[in-house]
C-alpha positions as CSV (number, residue, x, y, z in Angstrom):
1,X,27.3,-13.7,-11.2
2,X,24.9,-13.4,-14.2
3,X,21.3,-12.6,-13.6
4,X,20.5,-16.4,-14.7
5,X,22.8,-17.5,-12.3
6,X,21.2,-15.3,-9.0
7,X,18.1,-16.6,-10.2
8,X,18.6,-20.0,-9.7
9,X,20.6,-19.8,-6.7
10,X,17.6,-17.7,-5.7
11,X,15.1,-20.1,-6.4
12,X,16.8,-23.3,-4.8
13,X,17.8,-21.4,-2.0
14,X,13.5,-20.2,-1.1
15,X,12.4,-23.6,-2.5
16,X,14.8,-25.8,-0.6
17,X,15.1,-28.4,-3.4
18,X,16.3,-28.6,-7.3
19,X,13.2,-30.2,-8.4
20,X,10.7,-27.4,-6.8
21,X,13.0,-24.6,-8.3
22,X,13.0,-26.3,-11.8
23,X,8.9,-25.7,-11.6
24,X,9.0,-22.2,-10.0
25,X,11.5,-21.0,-13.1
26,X,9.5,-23.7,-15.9
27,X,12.9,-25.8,-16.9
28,X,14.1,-28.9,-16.3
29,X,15.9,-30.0,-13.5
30,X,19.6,-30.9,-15.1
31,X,19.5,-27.0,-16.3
32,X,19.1,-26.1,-12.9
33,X,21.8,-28.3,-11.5
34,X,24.0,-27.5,-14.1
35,X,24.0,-23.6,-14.0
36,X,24.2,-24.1,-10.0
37,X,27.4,-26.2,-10.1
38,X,28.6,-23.6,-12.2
39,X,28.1,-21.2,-10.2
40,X,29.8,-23.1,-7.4
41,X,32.3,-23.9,-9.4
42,X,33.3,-20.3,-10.7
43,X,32.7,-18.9,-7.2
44,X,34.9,-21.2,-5.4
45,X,32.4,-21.5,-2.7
46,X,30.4,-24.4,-1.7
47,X,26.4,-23.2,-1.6
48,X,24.7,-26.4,-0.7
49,X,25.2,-29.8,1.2
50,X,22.8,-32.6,0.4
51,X,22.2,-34.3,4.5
52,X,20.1,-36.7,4.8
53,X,18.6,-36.4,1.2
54,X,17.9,-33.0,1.3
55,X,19.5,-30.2,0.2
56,X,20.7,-27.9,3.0
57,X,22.6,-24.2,2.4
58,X,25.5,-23.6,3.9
59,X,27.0,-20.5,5.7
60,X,28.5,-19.4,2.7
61,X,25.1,-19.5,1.2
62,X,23.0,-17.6,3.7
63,X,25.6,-14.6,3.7
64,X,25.3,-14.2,-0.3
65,X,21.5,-14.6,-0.2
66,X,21.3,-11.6,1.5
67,X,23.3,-9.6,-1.4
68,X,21.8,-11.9,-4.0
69,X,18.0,-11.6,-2.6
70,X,18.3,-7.6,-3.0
71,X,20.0,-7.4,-6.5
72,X,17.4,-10.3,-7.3
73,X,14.6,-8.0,-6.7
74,X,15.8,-5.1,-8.6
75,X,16.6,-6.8,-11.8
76,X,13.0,-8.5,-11.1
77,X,11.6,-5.1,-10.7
78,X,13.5,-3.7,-14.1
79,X,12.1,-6.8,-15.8
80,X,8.7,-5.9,-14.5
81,X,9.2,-2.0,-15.6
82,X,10.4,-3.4,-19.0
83,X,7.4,-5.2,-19.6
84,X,5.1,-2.7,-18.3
85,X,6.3,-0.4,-20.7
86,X,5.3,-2.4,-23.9
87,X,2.0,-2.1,-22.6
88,X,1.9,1.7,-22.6
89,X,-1.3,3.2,-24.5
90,X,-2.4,7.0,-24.2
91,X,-6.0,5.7,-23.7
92,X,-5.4,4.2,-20.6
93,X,-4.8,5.0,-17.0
94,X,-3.0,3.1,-14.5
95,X,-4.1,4.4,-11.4
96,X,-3.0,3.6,-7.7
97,X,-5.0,4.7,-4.6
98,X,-4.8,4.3,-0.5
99,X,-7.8,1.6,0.3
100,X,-9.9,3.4,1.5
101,X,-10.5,5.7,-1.2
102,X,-10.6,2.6,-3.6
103,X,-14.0,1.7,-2.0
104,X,-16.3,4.6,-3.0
105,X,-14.4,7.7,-4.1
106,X,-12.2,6.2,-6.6
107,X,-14.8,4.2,-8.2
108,X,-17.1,7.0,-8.5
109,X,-14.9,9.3,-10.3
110,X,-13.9,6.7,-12.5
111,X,-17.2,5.7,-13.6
112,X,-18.4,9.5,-13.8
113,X,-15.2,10.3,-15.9
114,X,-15.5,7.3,-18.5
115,X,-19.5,8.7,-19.4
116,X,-17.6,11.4,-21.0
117,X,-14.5,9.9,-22.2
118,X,-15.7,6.4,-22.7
119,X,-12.8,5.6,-24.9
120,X,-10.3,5.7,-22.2
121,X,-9.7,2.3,-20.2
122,X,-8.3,2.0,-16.4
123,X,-6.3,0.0,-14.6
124,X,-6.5,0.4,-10.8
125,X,-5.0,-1.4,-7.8
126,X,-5.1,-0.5,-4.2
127,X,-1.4,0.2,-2.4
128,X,-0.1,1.3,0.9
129,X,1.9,3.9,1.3
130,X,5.1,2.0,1.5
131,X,4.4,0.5,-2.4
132,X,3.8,3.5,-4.3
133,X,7.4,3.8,-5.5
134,X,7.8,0.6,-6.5
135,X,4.5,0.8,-8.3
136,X,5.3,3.7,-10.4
137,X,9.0,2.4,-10.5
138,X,7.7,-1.0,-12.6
139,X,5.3,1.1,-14.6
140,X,2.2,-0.8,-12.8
141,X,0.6,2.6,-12.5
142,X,0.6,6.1,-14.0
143,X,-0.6,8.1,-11.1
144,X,-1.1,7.3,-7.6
145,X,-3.6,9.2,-5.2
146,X,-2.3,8.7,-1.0
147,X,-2.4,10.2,1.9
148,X,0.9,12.8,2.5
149,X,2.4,10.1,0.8
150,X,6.3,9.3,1.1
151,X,9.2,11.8,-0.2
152,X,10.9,10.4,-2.6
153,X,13.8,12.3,-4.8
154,X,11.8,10.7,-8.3
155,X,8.1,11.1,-6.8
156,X,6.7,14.7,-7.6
157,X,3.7,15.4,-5.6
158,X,0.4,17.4,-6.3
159,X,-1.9,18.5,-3.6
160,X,-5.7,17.6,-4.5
161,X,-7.3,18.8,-0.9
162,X,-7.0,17.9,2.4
163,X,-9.0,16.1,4.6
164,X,-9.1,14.8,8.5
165,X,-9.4,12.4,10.9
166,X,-12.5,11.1,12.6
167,X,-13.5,9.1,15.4
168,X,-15.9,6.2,15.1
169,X,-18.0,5.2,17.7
170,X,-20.9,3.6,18.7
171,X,-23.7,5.8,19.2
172,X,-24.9,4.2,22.4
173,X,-21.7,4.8,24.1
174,X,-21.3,8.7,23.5
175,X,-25.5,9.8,23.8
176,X,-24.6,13.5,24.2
177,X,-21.9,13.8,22.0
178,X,-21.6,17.5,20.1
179,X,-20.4,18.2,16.6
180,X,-16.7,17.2,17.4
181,X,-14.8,15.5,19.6
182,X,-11.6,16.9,22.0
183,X,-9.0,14.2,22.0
184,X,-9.6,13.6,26.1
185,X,-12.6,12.3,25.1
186,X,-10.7,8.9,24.6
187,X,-8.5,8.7,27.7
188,X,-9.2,5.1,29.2
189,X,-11.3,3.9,26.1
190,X,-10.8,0.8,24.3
191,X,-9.9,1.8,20.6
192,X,-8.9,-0.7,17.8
193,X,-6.5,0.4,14.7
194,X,-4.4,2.7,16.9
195,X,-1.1,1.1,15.2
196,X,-1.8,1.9,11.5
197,X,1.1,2.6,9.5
198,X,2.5,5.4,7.1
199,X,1.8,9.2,7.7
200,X,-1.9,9.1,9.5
201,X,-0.9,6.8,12.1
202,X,1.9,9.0,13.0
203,X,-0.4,11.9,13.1
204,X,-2.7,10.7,15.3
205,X,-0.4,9.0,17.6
206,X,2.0,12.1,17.9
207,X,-1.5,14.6,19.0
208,X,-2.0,11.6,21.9
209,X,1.6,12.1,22.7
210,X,1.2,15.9,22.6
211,X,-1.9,15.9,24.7
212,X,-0.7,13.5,27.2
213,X,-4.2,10.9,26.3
214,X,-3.5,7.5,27.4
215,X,-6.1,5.2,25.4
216,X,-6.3,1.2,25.6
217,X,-5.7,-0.9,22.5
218,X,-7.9,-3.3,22.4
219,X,-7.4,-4.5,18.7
220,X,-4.2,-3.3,16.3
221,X,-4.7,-3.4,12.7
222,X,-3.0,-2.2,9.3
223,X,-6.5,-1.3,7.7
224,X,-9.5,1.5,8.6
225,X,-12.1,-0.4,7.0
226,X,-10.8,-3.4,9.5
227,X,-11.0,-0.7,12.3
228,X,-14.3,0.3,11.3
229,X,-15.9,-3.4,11.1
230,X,-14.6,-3.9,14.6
231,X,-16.1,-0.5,16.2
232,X,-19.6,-1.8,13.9
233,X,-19.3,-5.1,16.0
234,X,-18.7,-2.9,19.8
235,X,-15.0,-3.9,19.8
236,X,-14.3,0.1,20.1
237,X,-14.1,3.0,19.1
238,X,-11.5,3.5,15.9
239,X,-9.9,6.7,14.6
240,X,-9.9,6.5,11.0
241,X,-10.2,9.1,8.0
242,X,-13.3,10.7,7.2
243,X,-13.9,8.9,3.9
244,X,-14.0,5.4,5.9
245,X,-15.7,7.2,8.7
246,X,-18.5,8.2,5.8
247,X,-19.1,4.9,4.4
248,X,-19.2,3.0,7.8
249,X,-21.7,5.6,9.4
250,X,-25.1,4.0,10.0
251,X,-28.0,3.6,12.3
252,X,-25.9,2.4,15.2
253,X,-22.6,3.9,14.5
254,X,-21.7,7.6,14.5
255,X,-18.5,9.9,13.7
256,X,-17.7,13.1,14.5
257,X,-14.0,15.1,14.0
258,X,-11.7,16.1,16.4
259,X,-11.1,19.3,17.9
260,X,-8.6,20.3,16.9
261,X,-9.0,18.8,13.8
262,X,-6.0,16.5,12.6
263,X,-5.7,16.6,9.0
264,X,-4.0,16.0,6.5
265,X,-3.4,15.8,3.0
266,X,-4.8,14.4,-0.2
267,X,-2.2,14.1,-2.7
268,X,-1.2,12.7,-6.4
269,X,2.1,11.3,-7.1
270,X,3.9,10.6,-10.3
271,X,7.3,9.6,-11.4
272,X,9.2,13.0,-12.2
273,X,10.8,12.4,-15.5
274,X,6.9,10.4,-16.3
275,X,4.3,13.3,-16.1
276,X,0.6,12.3,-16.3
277,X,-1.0,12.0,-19.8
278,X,-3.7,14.5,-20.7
279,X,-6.2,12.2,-19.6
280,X,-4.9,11.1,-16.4
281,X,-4.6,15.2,-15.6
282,X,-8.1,15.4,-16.7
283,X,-8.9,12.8,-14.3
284,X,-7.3,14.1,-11.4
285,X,-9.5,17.6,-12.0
286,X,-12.6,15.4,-11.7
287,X,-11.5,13.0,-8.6
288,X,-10.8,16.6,-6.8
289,X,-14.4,17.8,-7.8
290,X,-15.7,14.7,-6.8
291,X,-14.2,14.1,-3.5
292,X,-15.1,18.4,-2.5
293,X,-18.9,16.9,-3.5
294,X,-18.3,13.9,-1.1
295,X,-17.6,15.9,1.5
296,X,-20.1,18.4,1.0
297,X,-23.0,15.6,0.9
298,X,-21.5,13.4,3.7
């Protein structure tokens, strides 16, 4: 099958009609009926049954969408990557960051690195763990700054600092609380964001284990800030990282970090064989300044 041919059989097959994949792909509806036949035709299998008016996939089709649906994503990813690459330009930084240091860090170093290199343009987006690759795969960003992000044989990884863990709470329900927290502190508590994802979820999870701390989920969530607007409304308490933890502190909400601490790392990731431009390296010496001065001031 040609990479036309998957496309189409793609699109009717997530569409359900001839007429709705003819708009997704922008032609006409005999082009899409006619490369389909042929495909059907030069297969030997029959893909589709029109019942009742509609068109309904067969058996034969279900078991090739599966093969067709991953090969249809990597030549849509190459096609991205292909495209991204026309749009390379030395003054400008494509940069990827975990979402909660896209609310306050990120933006800050950005803006504090462009009043002395004002001719150099970004690009940012925030990502999960779990998208970085692909990310820097399609060429929709340089550089990407995550938590112990993934291992991946084309990622190289740069430590920038480490940080920790912190538990948010409201202030009313731990009056005498000291300078940290020990993890026994939470058995029998409601908590909310207990079931975050990638490497910090597992950290936190795997000390509760350790300790033997049995804690009741009230709320689960894929987001700190999420987490963090719930424990501001008295849902719970939520275990986040400290640069969420800063920005949600207030006159009613506290945080305070564990003892032991659970930390972790802060780290940049690029593609191996794609180092970071001047600039970007530049900017990844100021982002670690500036998040050392958050910390200091928070």
């Amino acid at each position: 099958m040609r990479f036309r041919q998957i496309e189409v059989f793609h699109a009717v097959y997530t569409t359900g009609s001839i007429s709705a994949a003819a708009r997704l792909l922008h032609v006409s509806q005999p082009s899409v009926s006619k490369v389909l036949n042929h495909t059907q035709q030069q297969l030997g299998l029959e893909l589709f049954r029109l019942v009742r008016g509609r068109l309904v996939a067969t058996d034969q089709a279900h078991a090739l969408f599966v093969e067709a649906s991953e090969v249809f994503q990597r030549l849509t990813s190459l096609q991205k990557a292909v495209g991204n690459l026309k749009d390379v330009s030395a003054g400008r930084i494509r940069l990827a960051v975990v979402p909660s240091l896209g609310l306050h860090l990120a933006p800050l170093a950005i803006t504090r690195f462009r009043k002395t290199h004002p001719d150099v343009l970004f690009d940012v987006q925030a990502l999960h763990h779990d998208e970085l690759f692909e990310a820097l795969y399609e060429r929709r960003c340089d550089i990407a700054i995550a938590y112990d992000p993934p291992m991946h044989p084309r990622m190289k990884r740069r430590d920038i600092d480490t940080a920790e863990l912190m538990l948010l709470f409201d202030k009313a329900s731990l009056p005498d609380v000291g300078n940290s927290v020990p993890m026994q502190l939470l058995e029998g508590r409601d908590m909310v964001g207990l079931t975050i994802g990638g490497p910090l979820g597992e950290l936190f999870n795997r000390e509760l284990r350790r300790l033997d701390v049995n804690v009741r989920e009230v709320v689960s969530n894929q987001s700190f800030y999420i987490a963090a607007a719930l424990t501001r409304c008295g849902a719970g308490m939520a275990v986040v990282d400290e640069f969420t933890a800063r920005a949600s502190g207030d006159a009613s909400t506290g945080f305070r970090p564990f003892a032991p601490s659970l930390r972790f790392k802060v780290q940049s990731v690029h593609l191996e064989d794609r180092p970071p431009s001047k600039a970007a390296e530049q900017f990844l010496t100021l982002f670690a300044r500036v998040l050392r001065e958050a910390r200091a001031t928070g």
